[in-house]
C-alpha positions in Angstrom: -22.0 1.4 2.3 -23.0 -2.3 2.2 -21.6 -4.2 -1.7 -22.3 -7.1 -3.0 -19.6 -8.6 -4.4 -20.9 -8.4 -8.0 -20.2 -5.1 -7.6 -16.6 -5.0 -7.8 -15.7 -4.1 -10.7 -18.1 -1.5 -10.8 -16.6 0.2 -7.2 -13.2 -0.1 -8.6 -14.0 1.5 -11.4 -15.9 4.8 -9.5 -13.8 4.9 -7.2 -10.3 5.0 -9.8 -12.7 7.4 -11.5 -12.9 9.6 -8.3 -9.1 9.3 -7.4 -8.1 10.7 -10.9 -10.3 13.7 -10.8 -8.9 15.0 -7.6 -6.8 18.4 -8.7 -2.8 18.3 -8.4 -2.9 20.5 -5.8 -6.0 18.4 -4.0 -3.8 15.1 -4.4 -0.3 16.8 -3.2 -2.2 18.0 -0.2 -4.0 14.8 1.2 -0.5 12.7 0.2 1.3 15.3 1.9 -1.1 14.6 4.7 -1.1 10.7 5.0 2.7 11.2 5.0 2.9 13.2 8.1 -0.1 10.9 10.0 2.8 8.2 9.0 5.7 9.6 10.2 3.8 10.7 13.7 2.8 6.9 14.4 4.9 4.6 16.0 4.7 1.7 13.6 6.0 3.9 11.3 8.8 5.4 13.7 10.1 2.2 15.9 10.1 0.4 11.8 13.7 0.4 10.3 13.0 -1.6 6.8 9.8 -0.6 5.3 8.0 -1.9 2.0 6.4 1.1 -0.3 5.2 1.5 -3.8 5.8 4.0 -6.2 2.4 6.1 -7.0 0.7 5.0 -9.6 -3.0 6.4 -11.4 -3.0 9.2 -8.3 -2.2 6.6 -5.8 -1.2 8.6 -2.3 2.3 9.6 -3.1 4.5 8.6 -0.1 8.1 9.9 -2.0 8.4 12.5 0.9 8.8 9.4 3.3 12.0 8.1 1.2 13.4 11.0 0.1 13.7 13.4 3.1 17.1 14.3 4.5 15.6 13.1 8.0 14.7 9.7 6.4 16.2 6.8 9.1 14.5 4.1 7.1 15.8 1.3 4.4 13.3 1.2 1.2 12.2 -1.7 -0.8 9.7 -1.9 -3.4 8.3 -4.1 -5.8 9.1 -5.8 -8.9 6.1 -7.7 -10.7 8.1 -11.3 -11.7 5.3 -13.5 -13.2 2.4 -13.8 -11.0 4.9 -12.6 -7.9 6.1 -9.7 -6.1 10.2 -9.6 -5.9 11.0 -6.7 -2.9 14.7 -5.0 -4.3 16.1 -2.0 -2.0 15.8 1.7 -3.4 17.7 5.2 -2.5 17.0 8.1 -3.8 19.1 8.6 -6.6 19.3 5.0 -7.6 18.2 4.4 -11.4 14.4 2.8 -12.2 12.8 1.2 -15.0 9.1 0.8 -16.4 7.8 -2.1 -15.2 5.0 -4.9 -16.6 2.6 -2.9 -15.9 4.0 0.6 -16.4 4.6 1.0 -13.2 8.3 2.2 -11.8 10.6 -0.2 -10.2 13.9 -1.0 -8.9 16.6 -2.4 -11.1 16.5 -6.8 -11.7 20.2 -6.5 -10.2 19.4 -4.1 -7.4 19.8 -6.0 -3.6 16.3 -8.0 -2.6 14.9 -8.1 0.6 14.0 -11.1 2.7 10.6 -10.9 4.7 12.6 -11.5 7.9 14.1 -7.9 7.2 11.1 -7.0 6.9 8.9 -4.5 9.8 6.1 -2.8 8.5 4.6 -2.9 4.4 2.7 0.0 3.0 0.5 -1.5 0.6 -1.3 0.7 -2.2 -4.9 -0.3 -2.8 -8.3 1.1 -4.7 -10.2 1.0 -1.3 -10.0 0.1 2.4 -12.6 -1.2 4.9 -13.1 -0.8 8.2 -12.6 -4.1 8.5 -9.0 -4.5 7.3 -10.0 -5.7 3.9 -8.7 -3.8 0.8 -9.8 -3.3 -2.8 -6.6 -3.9 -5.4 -6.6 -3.6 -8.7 -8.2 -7.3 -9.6 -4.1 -8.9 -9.8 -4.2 -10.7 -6.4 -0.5 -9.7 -6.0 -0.4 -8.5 -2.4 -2.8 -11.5 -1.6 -0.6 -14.3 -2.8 2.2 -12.3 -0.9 0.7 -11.7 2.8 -0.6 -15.1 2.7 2.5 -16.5 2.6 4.8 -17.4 4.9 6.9 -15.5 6.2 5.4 -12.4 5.0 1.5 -13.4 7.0 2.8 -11.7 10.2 4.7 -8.5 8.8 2.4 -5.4 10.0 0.5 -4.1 6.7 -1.0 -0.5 6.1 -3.2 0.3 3.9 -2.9 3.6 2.0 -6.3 5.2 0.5 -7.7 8.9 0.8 -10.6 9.3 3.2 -13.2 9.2 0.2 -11.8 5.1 -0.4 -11.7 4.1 3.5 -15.5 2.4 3.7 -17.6 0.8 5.9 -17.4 -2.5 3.9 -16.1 -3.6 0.9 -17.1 -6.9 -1.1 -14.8 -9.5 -0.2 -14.1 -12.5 -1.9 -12.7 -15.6 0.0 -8.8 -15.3 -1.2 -8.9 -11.3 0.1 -6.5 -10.5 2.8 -7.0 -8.2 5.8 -4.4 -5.5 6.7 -3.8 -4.7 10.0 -4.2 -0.9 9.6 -5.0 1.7 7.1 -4.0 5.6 6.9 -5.9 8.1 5.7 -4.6 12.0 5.4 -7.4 11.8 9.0 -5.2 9.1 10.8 -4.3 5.9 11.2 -7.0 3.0 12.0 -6.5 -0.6 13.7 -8.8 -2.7 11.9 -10.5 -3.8 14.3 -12.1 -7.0 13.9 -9.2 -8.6 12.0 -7.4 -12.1 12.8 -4.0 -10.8 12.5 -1.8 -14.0 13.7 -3.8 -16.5 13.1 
């Protein structure tokens, strides 16, 4: 599916369309799928501090991840402070607040994480390319943050449905490749991406 990059807005915009419509018990089933393709990966397994989001708009729900019994992991997840992403850790059970843009998140005073703690992100995106880049939601939040030293070398995921993992995507100069995406099919290298350069 080739884009222009004109087209955007206009991709987002079907494709948020498309998420929403998928049933509760469609959306519970693919999550619940993406979260087992996870947990059988050894990115996911040899990680011990991972970064996650809270699902948002029908985003893949990862909360079976954190909150299982089994779970050997530490949590962070994001805070939106200005124009930046602040990483605070999370356990189930732990209070969270609505954040700037309704979306949950730890408390201001809970611990934050360095990058150097830091082994594999989970990053939530509109779309995925086979390429490695991803579609967000027009912020440039996760851009300005893997750009940035230290976090530039921290293995990313991207998590999208099958329906959102394309071909190619429009791509404009400040976009960011992941190193992988999941899918409730699997988990793809990216291919053709630059990852420490």
């Amino acid at each position: 599916m080739l884009v222009s990059p004109s087209n955007k807005t206009e991709l987002r915009r079907s494709l948020l369309q498309k998420r929403l419509s998928l049933s509760p018990t469609q959306w519970r089933t693919k999550s619940e799928q993406i979260c087992e393709q996870l947990q059988s990966s050894s990115i996911y397994q040899e990680a011990k501090t991972i970064l996650a989001y809270f699902s948002f708009r029908q985003e893949p729900d990862l909360s079976i991840l954190f909150t299982s019994k089994n779970n050997q992991h530490r949590w962070g997840f994001p805070r939106c402070v200005g124009k930046s992403l602040s990483w605070h850790l999370w356990q189930p059970g732990e209070k969270l607040v609505q954040g700037k843009f309704d979306i949950l998140e730890p408390l201001a005073d809970a611990p934050t994480i360095s990058a150097s703690e830091v082994d594999l992100i989970l990053v939530p995106c509109v779309a995925s390319d086979f390429q490695g880049y991803r579609l967000g939601y027009g912020g440039g939040f996760y851009d300005r943050l893997l750009t940035s030293r230290p976090w530039k070398n921290i293995p990313t995921v991207s998590i999208v449905f099958k329906f959102a993992y394309l071909p190619t995507l429009p791509v404009d100069p400040w976009d960011t490749k992941l190193k992988y995406t999941c899918t409730e099919e699997g988990i793809h290298f990216n291919q053709t991406i630059s990852y420490y350069n």
